[in-house]
N, CA, C and O of each residue as an XYZ file, in Angstrom:
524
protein
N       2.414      7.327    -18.438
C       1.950      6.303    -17.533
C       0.555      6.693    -17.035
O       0.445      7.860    -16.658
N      -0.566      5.885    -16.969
C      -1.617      5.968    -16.986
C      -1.936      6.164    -15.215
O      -1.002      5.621    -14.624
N      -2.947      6.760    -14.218
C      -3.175      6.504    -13.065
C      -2.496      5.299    -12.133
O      -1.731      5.185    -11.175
N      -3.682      4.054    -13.513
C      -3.737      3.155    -12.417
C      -2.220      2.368    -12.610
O      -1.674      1.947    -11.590
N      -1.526      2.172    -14.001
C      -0.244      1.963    -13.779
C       0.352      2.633    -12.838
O       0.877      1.952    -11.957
N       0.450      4.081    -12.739
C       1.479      4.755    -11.727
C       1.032      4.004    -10.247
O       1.914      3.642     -9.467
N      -0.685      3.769     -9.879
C      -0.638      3.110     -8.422
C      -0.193      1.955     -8.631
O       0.491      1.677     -7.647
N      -0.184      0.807     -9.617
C       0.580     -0.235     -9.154
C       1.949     -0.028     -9.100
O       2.710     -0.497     -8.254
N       2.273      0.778    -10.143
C       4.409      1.070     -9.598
C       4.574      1.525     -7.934
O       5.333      1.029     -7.102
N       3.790      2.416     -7.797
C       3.933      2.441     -6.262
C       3.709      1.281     -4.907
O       4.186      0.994     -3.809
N       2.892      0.975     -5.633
C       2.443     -0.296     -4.488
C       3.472     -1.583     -4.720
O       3.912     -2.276     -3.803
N       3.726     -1.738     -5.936
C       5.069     -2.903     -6.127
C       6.230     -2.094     -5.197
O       6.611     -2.812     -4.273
N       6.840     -0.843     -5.226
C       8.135     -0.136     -4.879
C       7.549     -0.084     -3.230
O       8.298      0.646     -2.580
N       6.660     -0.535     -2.557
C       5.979     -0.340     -1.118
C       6.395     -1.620     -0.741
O       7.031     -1.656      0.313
N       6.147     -3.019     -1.501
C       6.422     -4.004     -0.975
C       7.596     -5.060     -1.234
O       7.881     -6.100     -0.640
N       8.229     -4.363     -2.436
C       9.791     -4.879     -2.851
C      10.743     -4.244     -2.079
O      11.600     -4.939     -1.535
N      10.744     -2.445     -1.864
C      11.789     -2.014     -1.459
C      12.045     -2.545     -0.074
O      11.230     -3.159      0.615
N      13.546     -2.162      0.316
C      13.797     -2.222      1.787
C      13.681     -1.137      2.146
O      13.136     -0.471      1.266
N      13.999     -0.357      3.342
C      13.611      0.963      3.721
C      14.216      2.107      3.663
O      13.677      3.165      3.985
N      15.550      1.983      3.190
C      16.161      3.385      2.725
C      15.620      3.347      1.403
O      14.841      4.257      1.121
N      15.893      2.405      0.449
C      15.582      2.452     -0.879
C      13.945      2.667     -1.353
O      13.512      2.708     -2.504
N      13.138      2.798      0.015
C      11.768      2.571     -0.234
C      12.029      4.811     -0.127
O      11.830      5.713     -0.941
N      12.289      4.791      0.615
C      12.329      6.277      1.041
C      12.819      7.343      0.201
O      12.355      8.455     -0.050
N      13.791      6.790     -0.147
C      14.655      7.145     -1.647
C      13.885      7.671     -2.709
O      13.753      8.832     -3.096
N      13.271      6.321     -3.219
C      11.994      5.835     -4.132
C      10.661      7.207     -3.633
O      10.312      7.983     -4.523
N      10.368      7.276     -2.957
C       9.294      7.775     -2.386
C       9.586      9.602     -2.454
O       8.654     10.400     -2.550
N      11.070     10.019     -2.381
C      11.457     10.876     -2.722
C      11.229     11.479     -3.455
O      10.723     12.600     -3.419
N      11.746     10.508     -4.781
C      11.466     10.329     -6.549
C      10.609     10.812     -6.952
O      10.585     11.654     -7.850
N       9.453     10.223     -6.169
C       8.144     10.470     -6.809
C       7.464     11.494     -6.376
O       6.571     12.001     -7.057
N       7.958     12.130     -4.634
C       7.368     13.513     -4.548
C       7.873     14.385     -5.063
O       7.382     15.502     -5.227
N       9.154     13.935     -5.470
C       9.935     15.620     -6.152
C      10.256     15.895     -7.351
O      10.985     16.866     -7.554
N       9.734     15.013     -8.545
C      10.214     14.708     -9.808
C       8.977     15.254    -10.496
O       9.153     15.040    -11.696
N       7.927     15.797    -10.332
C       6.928     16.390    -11.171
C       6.431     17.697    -10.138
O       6.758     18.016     -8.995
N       5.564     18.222    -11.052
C       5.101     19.988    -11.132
C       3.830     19.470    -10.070
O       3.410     20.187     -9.161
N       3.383     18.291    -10.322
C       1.885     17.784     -9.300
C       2.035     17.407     -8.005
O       3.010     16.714     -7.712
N       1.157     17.772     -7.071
C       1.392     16.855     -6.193
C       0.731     15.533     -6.308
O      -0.356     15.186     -6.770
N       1.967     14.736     -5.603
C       1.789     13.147     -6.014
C       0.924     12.499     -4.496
O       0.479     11.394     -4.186
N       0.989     13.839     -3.821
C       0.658     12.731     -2.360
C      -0.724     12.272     -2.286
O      -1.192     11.462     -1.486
N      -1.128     12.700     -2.929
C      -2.978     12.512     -3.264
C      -2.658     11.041     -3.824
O      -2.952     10.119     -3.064
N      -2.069     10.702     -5.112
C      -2.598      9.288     -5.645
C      -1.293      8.252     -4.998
O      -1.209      7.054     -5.272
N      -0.517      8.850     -4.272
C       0.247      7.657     -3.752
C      -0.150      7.179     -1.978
O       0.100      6.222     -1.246
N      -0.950      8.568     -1.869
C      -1.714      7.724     -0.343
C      -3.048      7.125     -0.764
O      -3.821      6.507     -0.032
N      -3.145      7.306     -1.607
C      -5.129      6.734     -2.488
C      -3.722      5.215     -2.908
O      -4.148      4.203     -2.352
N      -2.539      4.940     -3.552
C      -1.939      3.347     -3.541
C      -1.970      3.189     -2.173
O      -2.672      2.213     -1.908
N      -1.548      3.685     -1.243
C      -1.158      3.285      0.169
C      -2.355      2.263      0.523
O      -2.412      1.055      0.753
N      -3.476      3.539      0.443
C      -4.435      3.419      0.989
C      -5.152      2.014      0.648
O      -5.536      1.247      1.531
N      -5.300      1.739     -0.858
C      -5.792      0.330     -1.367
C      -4.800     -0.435     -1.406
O      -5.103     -1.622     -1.528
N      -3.695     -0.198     -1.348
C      -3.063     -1.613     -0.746
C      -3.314     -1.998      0.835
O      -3.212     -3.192      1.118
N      -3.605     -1.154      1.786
C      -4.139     -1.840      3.178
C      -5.429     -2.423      2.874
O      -5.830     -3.355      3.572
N      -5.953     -2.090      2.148
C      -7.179     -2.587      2.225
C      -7.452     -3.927      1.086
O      -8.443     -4.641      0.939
N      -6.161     -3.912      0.398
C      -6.088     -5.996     -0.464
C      -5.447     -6.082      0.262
O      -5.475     -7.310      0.354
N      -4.647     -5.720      1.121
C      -3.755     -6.751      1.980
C      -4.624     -7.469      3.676
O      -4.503     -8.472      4.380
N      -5.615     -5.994      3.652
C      -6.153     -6.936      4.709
C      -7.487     -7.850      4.537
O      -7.902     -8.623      5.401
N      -8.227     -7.571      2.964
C      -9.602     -8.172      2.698
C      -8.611     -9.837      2.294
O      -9.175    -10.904      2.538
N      -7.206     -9.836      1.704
C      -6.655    -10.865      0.960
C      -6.303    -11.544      2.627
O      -6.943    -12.509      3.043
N      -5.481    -11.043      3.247
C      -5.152    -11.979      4.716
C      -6.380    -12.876      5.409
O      -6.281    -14.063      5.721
N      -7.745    -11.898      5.603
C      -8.568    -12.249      6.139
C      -9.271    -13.813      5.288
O      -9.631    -14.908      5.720
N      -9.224    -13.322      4.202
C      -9.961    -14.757      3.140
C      -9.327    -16.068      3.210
O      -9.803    -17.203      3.209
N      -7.750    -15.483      3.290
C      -6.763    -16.724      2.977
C      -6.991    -17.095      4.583
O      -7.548    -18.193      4.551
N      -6.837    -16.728      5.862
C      -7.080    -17.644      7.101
C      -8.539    -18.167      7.324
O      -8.945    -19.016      8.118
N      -9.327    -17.287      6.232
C     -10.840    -18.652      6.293
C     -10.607    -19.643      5.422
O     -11.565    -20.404      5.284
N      -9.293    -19.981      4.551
C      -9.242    -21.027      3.521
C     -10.007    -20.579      2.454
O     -10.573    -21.429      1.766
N     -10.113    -19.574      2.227
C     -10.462    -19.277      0.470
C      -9.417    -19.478     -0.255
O      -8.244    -19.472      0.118
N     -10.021    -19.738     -1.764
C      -9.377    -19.730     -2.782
C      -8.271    -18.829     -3.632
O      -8.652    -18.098     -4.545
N      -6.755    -18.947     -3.230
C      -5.898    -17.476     -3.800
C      -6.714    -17.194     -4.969
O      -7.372    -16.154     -4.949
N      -6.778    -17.971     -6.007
C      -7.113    -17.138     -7.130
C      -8.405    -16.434     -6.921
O      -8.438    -15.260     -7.288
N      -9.454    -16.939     -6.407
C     -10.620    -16.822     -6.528
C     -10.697    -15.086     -5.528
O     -11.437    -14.139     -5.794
N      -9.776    -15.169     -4.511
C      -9.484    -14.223     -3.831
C      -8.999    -13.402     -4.481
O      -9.550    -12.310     -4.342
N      -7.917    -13.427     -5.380
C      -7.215    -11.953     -6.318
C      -8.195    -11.820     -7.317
O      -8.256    -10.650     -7.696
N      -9.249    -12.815     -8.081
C     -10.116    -12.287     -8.555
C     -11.257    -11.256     -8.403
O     -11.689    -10.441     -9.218
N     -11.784    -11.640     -6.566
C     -12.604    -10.636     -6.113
C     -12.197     -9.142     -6.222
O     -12.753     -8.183     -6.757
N     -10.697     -9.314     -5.329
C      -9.755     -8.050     -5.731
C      -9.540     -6.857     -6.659
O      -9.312     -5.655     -6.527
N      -9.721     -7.755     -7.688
C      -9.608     -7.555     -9.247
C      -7.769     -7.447     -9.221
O      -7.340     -6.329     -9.509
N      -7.329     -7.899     -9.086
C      -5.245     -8.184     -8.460
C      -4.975     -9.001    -10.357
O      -5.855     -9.679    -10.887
N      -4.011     -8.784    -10.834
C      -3.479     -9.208    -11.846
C      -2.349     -8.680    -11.919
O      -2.005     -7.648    -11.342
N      -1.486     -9.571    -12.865
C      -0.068     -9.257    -12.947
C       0.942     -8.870    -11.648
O       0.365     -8.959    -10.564
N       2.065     -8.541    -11.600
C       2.537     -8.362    -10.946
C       2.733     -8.302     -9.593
O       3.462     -8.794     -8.732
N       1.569     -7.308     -9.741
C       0.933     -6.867     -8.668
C      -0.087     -7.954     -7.326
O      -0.342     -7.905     -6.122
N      -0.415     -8.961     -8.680
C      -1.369    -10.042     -7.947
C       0.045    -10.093     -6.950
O       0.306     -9.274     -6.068
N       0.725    -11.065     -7.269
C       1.772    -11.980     -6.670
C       2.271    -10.988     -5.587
O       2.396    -11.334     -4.412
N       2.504     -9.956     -5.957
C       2.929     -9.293     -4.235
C       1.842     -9.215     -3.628
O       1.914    -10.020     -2.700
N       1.000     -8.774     -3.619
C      -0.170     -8.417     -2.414
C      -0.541     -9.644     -1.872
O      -0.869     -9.720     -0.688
N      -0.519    -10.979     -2.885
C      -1.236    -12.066     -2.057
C      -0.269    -12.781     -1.473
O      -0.549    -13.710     -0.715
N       1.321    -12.341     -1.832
C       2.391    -13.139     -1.237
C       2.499    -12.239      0.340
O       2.387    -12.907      1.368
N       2.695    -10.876      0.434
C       2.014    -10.200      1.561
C       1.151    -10.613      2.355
O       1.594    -11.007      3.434
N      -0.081    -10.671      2.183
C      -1.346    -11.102      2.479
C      -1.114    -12.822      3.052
O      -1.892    -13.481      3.743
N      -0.073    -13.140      2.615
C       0.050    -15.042      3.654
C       1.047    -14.703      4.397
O       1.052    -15.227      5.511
N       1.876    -14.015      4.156
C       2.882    -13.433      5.341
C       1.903    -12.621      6.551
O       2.146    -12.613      7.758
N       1.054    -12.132      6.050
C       0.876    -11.001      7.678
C      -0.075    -11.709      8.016
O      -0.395    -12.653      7.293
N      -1.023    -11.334      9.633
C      -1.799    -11.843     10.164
C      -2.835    -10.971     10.008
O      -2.622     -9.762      9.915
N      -4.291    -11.588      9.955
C      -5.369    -10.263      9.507
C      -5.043     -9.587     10.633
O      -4.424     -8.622     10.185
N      -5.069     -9.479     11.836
C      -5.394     -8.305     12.790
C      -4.111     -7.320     11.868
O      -4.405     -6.222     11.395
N      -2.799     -7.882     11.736
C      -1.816     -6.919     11.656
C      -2.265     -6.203     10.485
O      -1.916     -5.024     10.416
N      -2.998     -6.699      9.512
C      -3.541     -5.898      8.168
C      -4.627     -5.139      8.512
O      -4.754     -4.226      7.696
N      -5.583     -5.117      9.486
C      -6.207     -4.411      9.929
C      -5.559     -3.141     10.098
O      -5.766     -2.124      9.436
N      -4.485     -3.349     11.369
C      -3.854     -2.505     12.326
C      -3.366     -1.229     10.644
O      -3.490     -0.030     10.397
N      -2.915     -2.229     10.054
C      -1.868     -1.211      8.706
C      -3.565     -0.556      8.194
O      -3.666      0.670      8.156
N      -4.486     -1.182      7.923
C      -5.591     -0.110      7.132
C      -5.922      1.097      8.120
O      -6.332      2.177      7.696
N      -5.648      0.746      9.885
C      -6.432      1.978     10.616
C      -5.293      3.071     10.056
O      -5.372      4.247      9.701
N      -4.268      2.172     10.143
C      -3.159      3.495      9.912
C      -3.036      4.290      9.120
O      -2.518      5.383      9.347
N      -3.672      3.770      7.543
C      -3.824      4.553      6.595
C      -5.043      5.088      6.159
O      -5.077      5.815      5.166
N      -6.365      4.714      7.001
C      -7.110      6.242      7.318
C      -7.219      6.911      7.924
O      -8.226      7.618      7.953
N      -5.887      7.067      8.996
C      -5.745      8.098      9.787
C      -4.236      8.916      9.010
O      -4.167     10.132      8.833
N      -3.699      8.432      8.826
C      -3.244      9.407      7.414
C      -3.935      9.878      6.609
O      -3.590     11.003      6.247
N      -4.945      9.405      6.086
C      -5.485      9.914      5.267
C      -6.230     11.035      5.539
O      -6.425     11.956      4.746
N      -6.746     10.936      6.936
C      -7.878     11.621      7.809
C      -6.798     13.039      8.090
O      -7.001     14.231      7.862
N      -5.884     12.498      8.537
C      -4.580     13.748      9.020
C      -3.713     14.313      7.826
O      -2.747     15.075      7.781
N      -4.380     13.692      6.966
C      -3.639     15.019      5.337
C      -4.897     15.950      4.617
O      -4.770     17.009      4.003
N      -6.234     15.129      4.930
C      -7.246     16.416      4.694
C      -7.506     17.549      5.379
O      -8.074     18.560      4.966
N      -6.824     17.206      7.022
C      -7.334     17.892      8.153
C      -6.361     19.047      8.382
O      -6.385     20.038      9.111
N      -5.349     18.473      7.341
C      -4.100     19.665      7.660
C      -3.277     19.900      9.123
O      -3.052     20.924      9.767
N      -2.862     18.183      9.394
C      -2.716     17.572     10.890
C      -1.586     16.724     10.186
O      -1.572     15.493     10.158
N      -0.480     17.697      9.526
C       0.968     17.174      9.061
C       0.909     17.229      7.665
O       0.021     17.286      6.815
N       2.505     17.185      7.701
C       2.778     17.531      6.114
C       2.654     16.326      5.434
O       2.943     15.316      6.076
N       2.325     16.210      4.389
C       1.896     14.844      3.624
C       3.268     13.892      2.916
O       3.477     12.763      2.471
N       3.818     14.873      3.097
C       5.311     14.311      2.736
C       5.413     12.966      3.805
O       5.240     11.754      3.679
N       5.800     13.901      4.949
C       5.796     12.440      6.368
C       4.627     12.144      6.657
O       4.416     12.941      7.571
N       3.976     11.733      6.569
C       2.898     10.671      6.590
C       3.309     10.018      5.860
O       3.840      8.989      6.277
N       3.274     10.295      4.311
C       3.793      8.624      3.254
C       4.910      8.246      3.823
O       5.166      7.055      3.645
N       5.841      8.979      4.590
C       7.089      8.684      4.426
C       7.007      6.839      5.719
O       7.454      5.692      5.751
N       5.974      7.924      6.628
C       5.517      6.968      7.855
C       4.530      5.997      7.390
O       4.648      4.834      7.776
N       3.879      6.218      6.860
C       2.941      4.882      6.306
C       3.247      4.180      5.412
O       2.634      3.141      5.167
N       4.404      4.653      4.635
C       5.003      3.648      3.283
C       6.049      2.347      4.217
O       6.054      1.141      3.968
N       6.744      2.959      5.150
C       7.115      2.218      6.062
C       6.687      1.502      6.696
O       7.464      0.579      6.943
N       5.635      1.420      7.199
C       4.859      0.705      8.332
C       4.251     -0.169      7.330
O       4.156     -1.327      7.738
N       3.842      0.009      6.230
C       3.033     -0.939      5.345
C       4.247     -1.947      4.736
O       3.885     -3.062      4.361
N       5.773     -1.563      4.619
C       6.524     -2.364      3.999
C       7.167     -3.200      5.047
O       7.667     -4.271      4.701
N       7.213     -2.784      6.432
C       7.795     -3.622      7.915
C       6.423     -4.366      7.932
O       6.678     -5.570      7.921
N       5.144     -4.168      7.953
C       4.141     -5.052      8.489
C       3.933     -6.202      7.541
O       3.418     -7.281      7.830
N       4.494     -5.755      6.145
C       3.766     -6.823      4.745
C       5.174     -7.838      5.004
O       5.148     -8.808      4.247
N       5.942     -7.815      5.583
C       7.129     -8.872      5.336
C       7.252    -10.120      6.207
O       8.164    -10.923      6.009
């Protein structure tokens, strides 16, 4: 599985799962290889706050979905959740989810928590806020 496949499997399993099964899932993927995974699954976290809140913000000025998952660059699968997300939440609340995930991000370089819980806390907060 290539990078950017593995970030869209993550970012689909962020906004399909419910929250034990998201946690479960999230398990999987920290404990099933020799790498650490928390680097490219908070780098998915991370760009999914940021199509979910550039996609919320466009769609309440009345832009165009497609024209919007095009800017994105969003295809397949993946389009349809983020922009089905993205009409469910309100921009501020997609905001609120991006501060959250560069301060995770900010607090796993800084060595300000284990990176385990942070995804565990931001995979959550991104799958309660996208619904």
């Amino acid at each position: 599985m290539t990078r950017e496949e593995e970030v869209c499997s993550i970012q689909s399993m962020i906004l399909s799962s419910g929250p034990e099964e998201l946690l479960t899932q999230l398990r999987v993927i920290m404990d099933n290889t020799k790498q650490d995974q928390s680097v490219i699954t908070l780098w998915a976290c991370m760009d999914i706050c940021r199509k979910l809140h550039s996609a919320s913000q466009a769609l309440s000025k009345g832009q165009n979905p497609a024209s919007i998952a095009g800017s994105l660059k969003l295809w397949g699968p993946s389009k349809d959740a983020i922009m089905g997300a993205a009409r469910r939440i309100h921009p501020v609340q997609a905001g609120r989810l991006l501060s959250l995930a560069v301060e995770a991000d900010r607090k796993s370089k800084s060595g300000l928590g284990k990176a385990d819980r942070l995804l565990e806390r931001l995979t959550l907060q991104i799958a309660g806020g996208s619904r």
